[in-house]
C-alpha positions in Angstrom: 71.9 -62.4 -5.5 69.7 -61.8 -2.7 70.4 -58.7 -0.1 70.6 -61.3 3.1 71.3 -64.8 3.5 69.4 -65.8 7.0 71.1 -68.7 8.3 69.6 -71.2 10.5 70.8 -74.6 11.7 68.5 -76.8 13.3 68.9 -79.9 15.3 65.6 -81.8 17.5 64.1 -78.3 17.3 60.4 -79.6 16.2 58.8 -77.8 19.3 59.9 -74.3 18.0 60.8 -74.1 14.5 57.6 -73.4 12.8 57.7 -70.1 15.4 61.2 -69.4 13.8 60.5 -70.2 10.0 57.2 -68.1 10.4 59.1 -65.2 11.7 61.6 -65.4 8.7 58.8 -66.4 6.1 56.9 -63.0 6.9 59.8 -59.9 7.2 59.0 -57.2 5.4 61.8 -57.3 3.2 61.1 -60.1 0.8 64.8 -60.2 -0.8 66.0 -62.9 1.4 67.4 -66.5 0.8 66.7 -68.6 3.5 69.7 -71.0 4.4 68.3 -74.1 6.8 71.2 -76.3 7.8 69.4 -80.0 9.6 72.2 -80.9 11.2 71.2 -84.9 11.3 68.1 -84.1 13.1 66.6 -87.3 15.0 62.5 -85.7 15.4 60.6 -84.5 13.8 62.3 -81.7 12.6 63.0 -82.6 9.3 59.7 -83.0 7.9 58.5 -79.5 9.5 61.6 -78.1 7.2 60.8 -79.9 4.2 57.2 -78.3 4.2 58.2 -75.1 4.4 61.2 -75.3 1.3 57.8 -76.8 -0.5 56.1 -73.5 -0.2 58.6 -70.5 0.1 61.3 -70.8 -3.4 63.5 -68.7 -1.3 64.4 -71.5 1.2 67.0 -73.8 0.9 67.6 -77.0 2.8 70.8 -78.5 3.2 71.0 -81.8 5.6 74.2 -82.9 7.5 74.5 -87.0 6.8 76.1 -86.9 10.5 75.6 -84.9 13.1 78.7 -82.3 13.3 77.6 -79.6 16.2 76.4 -75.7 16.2 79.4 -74.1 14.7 79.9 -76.7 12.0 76.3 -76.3 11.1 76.9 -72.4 11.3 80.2 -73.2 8.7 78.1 -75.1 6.3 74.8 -72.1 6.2 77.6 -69.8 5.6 79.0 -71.6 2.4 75.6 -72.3 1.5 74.9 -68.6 1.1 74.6 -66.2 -1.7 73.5 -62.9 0.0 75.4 -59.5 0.1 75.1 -59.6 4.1 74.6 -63.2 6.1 72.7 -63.1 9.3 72.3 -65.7 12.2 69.0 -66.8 13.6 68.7 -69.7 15.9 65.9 -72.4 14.9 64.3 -71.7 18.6 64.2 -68.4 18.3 62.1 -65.3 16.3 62.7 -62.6 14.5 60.9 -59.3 14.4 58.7 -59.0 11.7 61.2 -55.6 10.8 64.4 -56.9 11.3 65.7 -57.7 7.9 65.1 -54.2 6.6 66.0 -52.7 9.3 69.5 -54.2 9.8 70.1 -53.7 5.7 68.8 -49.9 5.5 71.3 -49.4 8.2 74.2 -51.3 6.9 74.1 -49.2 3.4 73.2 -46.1 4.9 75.9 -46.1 7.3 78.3 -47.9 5.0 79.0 -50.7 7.9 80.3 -54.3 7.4 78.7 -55.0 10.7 75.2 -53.8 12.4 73.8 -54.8 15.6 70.5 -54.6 16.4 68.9 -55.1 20.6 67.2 -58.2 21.4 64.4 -59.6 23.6 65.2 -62.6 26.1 62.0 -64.2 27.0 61.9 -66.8 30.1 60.4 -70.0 30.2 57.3 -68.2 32.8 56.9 -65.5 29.9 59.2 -62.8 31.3 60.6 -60.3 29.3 63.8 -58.4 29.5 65.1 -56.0 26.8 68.9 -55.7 25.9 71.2 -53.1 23.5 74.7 -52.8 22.7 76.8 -49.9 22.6 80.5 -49.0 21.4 81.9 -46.9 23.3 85.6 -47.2 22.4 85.5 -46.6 18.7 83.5 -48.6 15.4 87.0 -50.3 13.7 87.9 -53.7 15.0 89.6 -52.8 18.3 86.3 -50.7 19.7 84.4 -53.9 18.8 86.5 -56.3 20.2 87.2 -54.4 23.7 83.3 -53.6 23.8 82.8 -57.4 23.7 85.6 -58.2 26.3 83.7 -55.7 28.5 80.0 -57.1 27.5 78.6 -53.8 27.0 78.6 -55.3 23.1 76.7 -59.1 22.9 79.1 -62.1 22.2 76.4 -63.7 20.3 76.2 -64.2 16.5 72.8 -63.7 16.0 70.9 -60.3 16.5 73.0 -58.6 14.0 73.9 -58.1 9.9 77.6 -59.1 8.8 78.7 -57.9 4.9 79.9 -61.2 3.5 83.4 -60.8 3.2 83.4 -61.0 7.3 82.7 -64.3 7.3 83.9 -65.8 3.7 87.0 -63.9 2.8 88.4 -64.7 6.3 86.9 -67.4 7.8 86.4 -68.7 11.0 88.2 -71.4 12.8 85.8 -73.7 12.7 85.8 -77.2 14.6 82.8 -79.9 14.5 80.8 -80.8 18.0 82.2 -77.9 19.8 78.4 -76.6 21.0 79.2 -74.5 23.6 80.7 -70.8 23.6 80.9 -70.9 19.5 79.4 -68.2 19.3 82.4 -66.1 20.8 84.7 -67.7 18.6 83.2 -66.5 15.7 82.6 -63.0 17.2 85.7 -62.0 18.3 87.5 -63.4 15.0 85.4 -61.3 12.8 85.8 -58.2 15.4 89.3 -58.6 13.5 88.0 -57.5 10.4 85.3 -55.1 10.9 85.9 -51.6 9.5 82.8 -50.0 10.3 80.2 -51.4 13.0 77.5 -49.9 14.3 74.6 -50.7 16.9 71.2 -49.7 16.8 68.6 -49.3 19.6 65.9 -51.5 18.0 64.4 -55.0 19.4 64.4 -57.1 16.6 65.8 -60.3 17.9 63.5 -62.7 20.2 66.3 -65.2 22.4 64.1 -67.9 23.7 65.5 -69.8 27.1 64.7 -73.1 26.6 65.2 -75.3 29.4 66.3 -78.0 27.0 68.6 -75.8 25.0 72.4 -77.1 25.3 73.4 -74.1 27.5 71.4 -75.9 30.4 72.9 -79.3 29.8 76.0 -79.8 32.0 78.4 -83.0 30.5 82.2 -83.2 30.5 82.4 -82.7 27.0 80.3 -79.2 26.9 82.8 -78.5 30.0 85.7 -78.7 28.0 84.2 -76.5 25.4 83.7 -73.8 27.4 87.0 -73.6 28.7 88.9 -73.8 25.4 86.4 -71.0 24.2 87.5 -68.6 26.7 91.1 -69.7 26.6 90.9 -69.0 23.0 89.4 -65.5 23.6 93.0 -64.9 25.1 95.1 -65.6 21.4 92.0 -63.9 19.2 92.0 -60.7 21.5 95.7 -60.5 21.0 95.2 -60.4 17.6 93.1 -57.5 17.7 95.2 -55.1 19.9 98.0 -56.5 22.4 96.7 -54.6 24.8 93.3 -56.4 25.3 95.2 -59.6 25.7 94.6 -59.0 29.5 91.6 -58.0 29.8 90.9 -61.4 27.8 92.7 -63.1 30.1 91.1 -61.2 33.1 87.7 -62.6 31.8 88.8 -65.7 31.0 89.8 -66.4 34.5 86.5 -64.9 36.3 84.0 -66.7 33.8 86.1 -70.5 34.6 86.1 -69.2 38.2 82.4 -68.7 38.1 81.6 -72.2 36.4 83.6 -73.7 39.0 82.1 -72.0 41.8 78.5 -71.5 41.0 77.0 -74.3 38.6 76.5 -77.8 40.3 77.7 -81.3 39.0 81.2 -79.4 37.8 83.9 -82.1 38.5 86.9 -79.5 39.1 89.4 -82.7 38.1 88.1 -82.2 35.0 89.0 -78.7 34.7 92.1 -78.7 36.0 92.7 -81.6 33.3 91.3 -79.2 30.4 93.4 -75.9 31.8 97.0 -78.6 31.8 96.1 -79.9 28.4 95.4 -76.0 27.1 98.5 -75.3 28.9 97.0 -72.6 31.3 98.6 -73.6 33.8 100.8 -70.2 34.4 97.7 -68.1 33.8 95.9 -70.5 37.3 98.7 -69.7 39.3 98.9 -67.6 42.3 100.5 -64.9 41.3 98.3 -64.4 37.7 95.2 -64.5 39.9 96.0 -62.0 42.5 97.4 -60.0 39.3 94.1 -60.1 37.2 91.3 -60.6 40.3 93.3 -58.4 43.2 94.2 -59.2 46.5 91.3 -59.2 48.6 89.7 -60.5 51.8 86.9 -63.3 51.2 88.2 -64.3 47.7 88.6 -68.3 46.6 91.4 -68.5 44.2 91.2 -71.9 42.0 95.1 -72.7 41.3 96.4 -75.4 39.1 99.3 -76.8 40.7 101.7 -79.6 40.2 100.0 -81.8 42.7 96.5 -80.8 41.0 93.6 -78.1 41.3 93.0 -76.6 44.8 91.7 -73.4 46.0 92.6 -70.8 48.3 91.5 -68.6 50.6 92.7 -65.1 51.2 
């Protein structure tokens, strides 16, 4: 049984995956299994995988017959997997040459189900911009969860080591084609597991922006993703510690208010559709927004009436 299961699913990432497979290929600790998940990839991707499996016996290659989405590609790596710890890497991304050993020397050291390491976010122009997490309100599964609801913990799933009962022994609620926000669903559900987390200070992620990536694609159904992401924040926050069940609700409101507000082509039908069907429609009235956002001069509350969506100005 290897010590880490690297998971990785691909899909019409030919452009960047031999950058990710090298990365993984070359970590200084060689007791890895390599899980690559082709999730019905339509380039050349495919091939580029195939060659690799062909000279490294410690990846395996596992290909969708249909193309299911991130987090169903994310479900399938983890079943795949045979490693004491399982960790996420994103086929248009890198790892640090490091970052396995790392991540694992921590984990047993510390004795931690969950270790989370900084990362590097480099721009399409070549800029760079370091980031690190911190917990500040404890290492069990409330400190996590409230450091995430406060982003001074990354949502994301990659950039850090999970022990494998996080994601096996309690899984995931996992849906096919949702591509947008999955990450925070699987985050905040294992948050309600975790025992022991920890963050270090070291950069051993590279997050590539890629202009093509589906977080830069705006269509109805990517929309409706996001929204039920963040809704669902709400019910897996709860779950955690009542308590944080507003703060979820608080960011829930001020990330939909922000997609409204700040990314072009949104067609605010549509989301007052999504937020009716998800039946938010209490948490988009008046009062809820003046209770979570305050009462303030220059503010544009987004309400979901019975007529429809509309805003207003205070």
């Amino acid at each position: 049984m290897p010590k880490i299961s690297v998971l990785i699913p691909a899909y019409n990432v030919e452009r960047y995956i031999v950058r990710c497979l090298d990365s993984v290929i070359r970590q200084t600790l060689a007791d890895i299994e390599i899980v690559i998940v082709n999730d019905r990839s339509t380039d050349g991707t495919a091939a580029i995988i195939d060659e690799y499996a062909a000279r490294d016996s410690r990846i395996k290659v596992i290909n969708h017959p249909e193309n299911c989405g991130l987090l169903w590609t994310r479900k399938t790596g983890v079943e795949a997997s045979s490693g004491d710890y399982l960790m996420f890497l994103d086929s248009d991304d890198a790892l640090k040459p490091e970052a396995c050993e790392r991540l694992y020397t921590e984990a047993i050291g510390n004795e931690a189900d969950m270790v989370v390491a900084g990362y590097e976010s480099r721009g399409n122009r070549g800029g760079r911009k370091s980031f690190t997490n911190v917990l500040n309100y404890g290492s069990s599964s409330y400190g996590v969860a409230k450091a995430m609801l406060k982003n001074e913990l990354s949502r994301y799933v990659w950039g850090r080591l999970f022990q494998r009962r996080l994601l096996v022994d309690n899984p995931p609620e996992y849906q096919k084609h949702l591509n947008l926000g999955e990450d925070l669903v699987i985050s905040l559900h294992v948050a309600r597991f975790v025992r022991k987390a920890i963050c270090i200070p070291d950069i051993l992620y590279e997050y590539y922006q890629n202009a093509s990536s589906l977080s830069h694609i705006i269509s109805p159904d990517l929309i409706r993703d996001n929204i039920r992401v963040l809704l669902r924040t709400v019910d897996l926050s709860s779950a955690v510690g009542e308590d944080l069940s507003e703060m979820a609700e608080t960011s829930a409101i001020k990330r939909i208010h922000a997609l409204i507000k700040k990314r072009k082509g949104i067609d605010r039908r549509l989301v007052m559709s999504i937020l009716k069907e998800e039946d938010a429609s209490q948490l988009f009235s008046f009062k809820s927004l003046v209770g979570h956002l305050g009462l303030r001069k220059g503010i544009t509350y987004y309400l979901v009436t019975r007529s429809g969506f509309c805003s207003k100005m205070v």
